[in-house]
Structures are given as structure tokens and as C-alpha cells.
C-alpha positions in Angstrom: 125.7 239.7 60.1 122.9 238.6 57.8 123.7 237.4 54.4 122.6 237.7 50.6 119.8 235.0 50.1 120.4 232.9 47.1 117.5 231.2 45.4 117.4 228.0 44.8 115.2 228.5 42.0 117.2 228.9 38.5 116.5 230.9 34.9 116.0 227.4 33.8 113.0 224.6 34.1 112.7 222.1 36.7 113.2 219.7 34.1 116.7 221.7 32.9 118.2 221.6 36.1 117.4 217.9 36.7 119.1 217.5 33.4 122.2 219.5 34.4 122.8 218.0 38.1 123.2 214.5 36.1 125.4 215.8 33.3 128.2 213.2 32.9 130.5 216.2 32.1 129.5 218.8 35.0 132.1 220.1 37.5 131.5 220.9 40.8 132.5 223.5 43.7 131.5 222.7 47.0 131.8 226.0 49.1 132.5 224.9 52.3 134.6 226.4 55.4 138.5 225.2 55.1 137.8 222.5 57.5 136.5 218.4 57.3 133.3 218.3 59.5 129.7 218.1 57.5 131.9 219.0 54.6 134.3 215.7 54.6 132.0 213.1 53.2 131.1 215.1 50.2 134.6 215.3 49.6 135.3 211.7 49.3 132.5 211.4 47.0 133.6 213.8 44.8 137.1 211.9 45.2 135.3 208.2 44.6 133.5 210.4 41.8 136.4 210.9 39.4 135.0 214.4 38.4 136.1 217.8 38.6 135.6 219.7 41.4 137.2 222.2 44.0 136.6 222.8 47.1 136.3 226.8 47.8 136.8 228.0 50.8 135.2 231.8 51.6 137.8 234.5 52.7 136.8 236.6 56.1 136.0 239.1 54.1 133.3 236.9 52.3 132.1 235.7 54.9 132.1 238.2 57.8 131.2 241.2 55.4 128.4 239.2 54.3 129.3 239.4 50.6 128.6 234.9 50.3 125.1 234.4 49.1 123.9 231.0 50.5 120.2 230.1 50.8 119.5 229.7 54.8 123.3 231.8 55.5 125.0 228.3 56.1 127.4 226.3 54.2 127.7 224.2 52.6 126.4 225.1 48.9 127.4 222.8 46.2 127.0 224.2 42.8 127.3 222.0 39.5 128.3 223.3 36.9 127.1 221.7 33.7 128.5 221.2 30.5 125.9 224.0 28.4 127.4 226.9 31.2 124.6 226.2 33.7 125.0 226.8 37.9 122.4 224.9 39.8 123.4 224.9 43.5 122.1 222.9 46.3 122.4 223.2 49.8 122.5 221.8 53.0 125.0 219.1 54.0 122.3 216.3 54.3 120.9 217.0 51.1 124.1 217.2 49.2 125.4 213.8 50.2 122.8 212.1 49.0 122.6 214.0 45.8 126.4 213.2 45.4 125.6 209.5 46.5 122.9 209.0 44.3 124.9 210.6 41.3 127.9 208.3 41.5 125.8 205.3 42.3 126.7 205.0 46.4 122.9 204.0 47.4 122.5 200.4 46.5 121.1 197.9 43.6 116.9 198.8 44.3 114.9 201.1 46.5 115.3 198.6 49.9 119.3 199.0 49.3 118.4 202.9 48.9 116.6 203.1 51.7 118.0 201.1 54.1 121.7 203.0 53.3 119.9 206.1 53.9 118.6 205.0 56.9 122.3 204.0 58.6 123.3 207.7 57.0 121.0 209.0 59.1 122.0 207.4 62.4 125.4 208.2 61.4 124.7 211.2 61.1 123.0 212.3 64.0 125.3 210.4 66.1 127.7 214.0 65.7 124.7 216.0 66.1 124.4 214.7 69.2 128.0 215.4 69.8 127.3 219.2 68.9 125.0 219.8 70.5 125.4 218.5 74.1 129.1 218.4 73.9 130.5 220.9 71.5 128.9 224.0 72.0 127.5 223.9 75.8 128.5 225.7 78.1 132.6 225.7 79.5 131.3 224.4 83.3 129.2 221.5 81.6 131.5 220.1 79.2 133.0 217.8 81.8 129.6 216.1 82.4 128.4 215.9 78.9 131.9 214.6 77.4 131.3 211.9 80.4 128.2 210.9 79.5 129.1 210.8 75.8 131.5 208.7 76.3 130.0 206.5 78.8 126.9 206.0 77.3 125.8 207.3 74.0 129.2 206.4 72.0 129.1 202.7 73.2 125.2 202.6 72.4 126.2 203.5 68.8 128.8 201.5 68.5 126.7 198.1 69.8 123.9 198.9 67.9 125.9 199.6 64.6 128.1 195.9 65.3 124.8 194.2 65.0 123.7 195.2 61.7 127.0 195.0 60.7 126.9 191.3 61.7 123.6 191.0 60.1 125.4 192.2 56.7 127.7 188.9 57.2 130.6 191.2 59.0 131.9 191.8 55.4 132.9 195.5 56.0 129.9 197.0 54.9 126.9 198.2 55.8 124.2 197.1 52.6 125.5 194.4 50.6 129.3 194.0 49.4 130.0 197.3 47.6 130.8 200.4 49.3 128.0 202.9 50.0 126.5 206.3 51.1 126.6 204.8 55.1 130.3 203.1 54.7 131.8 206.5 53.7 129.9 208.5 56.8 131.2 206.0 59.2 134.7 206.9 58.3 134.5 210.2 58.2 132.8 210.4 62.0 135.1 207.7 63.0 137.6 210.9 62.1 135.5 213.8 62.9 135.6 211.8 66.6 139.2 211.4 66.3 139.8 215.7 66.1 138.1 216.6 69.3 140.1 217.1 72.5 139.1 213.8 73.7 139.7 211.9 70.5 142.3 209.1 71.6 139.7 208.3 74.0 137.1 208.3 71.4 138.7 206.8 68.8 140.3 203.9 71.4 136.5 202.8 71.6 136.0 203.1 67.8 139.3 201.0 67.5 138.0 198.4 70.1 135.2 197.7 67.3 136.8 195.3 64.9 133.7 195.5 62.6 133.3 199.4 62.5 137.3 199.4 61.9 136.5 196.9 59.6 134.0 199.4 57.5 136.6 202.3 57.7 139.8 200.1 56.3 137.9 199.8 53.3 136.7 203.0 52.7 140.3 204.2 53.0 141.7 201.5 51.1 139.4 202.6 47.7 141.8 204.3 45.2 140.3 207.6 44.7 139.6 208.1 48.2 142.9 207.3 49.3 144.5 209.5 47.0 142.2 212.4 48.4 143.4 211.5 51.8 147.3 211.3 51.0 146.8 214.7 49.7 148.3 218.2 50.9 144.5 219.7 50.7 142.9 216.6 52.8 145.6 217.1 55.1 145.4 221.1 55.7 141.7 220.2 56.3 142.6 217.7 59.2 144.6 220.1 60.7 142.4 223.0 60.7 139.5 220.9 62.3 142.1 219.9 65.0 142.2 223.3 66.0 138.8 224.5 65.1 138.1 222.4 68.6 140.3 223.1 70.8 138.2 225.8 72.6 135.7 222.6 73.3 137.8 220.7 75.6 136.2 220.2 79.2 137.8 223.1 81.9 139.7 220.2 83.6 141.6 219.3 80.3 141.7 223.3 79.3 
């Protein structure tokens, strides 16, 4: 089912929509499917934020029918709504964390912090990417070997590699100098996004085993705003939902 393409271009100037993606007063709407996955660290920031915003999640109807308008037919889309009644959306998961991290000042002091929290994003990042696309959604007779080699090899690389420049940050619990930041807030929420899969005890016993990555993911919970998100009823439907989003992914032997 193709979908409606929706421009990314507005009524309004380049300059107008800069000027309404920074309003102080702008609300947001992230449209999103009703689970955590690329969706969860936006979330948090809009949390950490202390703005308005809800998360909107299309019916079947929406969606299957394809009634949504999204520029590429993927979600998410993130529109902000300004103060003066303008919609500017922006898209792609990637792109609207560090929008959201750069708006409520999550990327550092100076362009080295920026860069170099942008960097650890990134690894983050592709750390699940990885995950999908040679665990998640291969093929049921191959699951077995990939989850094996997953968690043999490329989870414990990640996890060695991201200990040293953790220790190289003075062990302090973050990544780029003592506040939180852009990379602290994706570690959690893979650290999670590991812990809903089929295999995630095992996944998230190696996580656990990491006193420096555990140390990272106490304080991003501990933060007010996010932990307030977390202890809510909508945080926890989401948890739930991505449970059983993956259950068709375990290997045949654990089916």
C-alpha cells in the first residue's frame, strides 16, 4: 500500500520555519507506531524537555488504508507546532533526535562536545541496526545462528569498546563531560530495546555485567522528567506492546 507523500517544504520561508522549530512555546506530536523502538529516545527528550507534546499513534485504518501522509511512507514524523498556528514536520528517527537534542540543549558546551556526542549516537545507534537486520528480520532457519553470533561477538565488542571511552570520560556515568546528553539517553533506551527481544535476559545479563554502561543508564533514569515518563501508564503500554511486537523473532529452537 503506497502512501500520500507529505512535503517537507512549508507555505512559509526557510527562515519562518527555522524560527518556529525553536519557538519556546511550540508543542509537539510525534506520530509514531504505539510501540518504544526508534520512537523511545524522542520520547524521553520531549519528557527531559518539559514541553507539550503527544505521542499519536495511527489507527489500522490510517495506516493500512494509506490515508497517513509521511514523506518517505515511514514513521516517525514529528510535527511542531508553533505558537503563530504553524506545522513544520520533520522526519526520520535519526534526524529528529538530534533536532530534539539540539533544541533542549542535550549536545554539549562547543562544537567538539557536539560532535563527539553525535558520534557515540551514532554507534549507538547502529548497534540495533545491526540487531535488525541480521537478527530481527532474517529468515526463521537462521535466527539461531545470527542471535549466536550477536551475542557472542558483536554485543561484547560494543560493550568493550563503549567501557573504554566511558573510562576515558573519568567513569562518571557519562559519555561527554558531566551533564547528561544526546548519547547517555540512546544508551538507555537500547540497553531496553535489548531487554524486549526474546533473548533479552541474556542480553541484558551482559549489559548488567557492564558496571559503567549500567552506570550511564541509572542516571538517565534517575533524571526527574524522565523518570516520571517512565513511571507512567503510556511508557508502560509502550513497553508492553514492544514485548510482543517481537515475539515472532525468537530463534525456532526457543519458538
Amino acid at each position: 500500500m503506497s502512501h500520500p507523500r507529505l512535503s517537507l517544504q512549508t507555505k512559509y520561508s526557510s527562515a519562518e520555519n527555522a524560527k518556529a522549530l525553536f519557538d519556546p512555546n511550540a508543542s509537539f506530536t510525534l506520530i509514531y507506531w504505539d510501540v518504544a523502538s526508534v520512537g523511545a529516545s524522542a520520547r524521553d527528550m520531549l519528557s527531559l524537555g518539559k514541553v507539550q507534546w503527544k505521542d499519536r499513534h495511527p489507527t489500522d485504518e490510517e495506516w493500512g488504508g494509506g490515508k497517513l501522509p509521511t514523506p518517505f511512507g515511514v514513521m516517525p514524523v514529528l510535527e511542531v507546532h508553533s505558537s503563530d498556528g504553524k506545522t513544520i514536520p520533520l522526519t526520520e528517527s535519526i534526524a529528529v533526535d538530534l533536532f530534539l537534542a539540539k533544541r533542549f540543549h542535550l549536545l554539549g558546551d562547543n562544537e567538539w562536545e557536539e560532535a563527539t556526542i553525535k558520534g557515540f549516537y551514532s554507534n549507538i545507534h547502529y548497534l540495533r541496526e545491526r540487531s535488525f537486520m541480521t537478527v530481527t528480520w532474517t529468515h526463521s532457519s537462521l535466527r539461531k545462528i545470527a542471535l549466536d553470533n550477536f551475542i557472542g561477538k558483536t554485543l561484547p565488542q560494543f560493550i568493550a569498546d563503549h567501557e573504554f571511552h566511558l573510562r576515558e570520560n573519568g567513569s562518571n556515568g557519562h559519555y561527554v563531560g558531566d551533564k547528561i546528553s544526546l548519547a547517555d539517553i540512546h544508551l538507555s533506551n537500547i540497553i531496553d530495546h535489548f531487554s524486549y527481544l526474546p533473548s533479552g535476559d541474556v542480553m541484558r545479563g551482559l549489559f548488567n555485567e557492564s558496571d559503567l554502561l549500567c552506570k550511564v543508564k541509572t542516571k538517565v533514569d534517575a533524571h526527574p522528567e524522565i523518570a516520571a515518563w517512565r513511571a507512567s501508564a503510556p511508557w508502560n503500554t509502550l513497553a508492553r506492546a514492544t514485548v510482543k511486537v517481537y515475539e515472532c523473532t525468537a530463534p525456532p529452537s526457543e519458538e
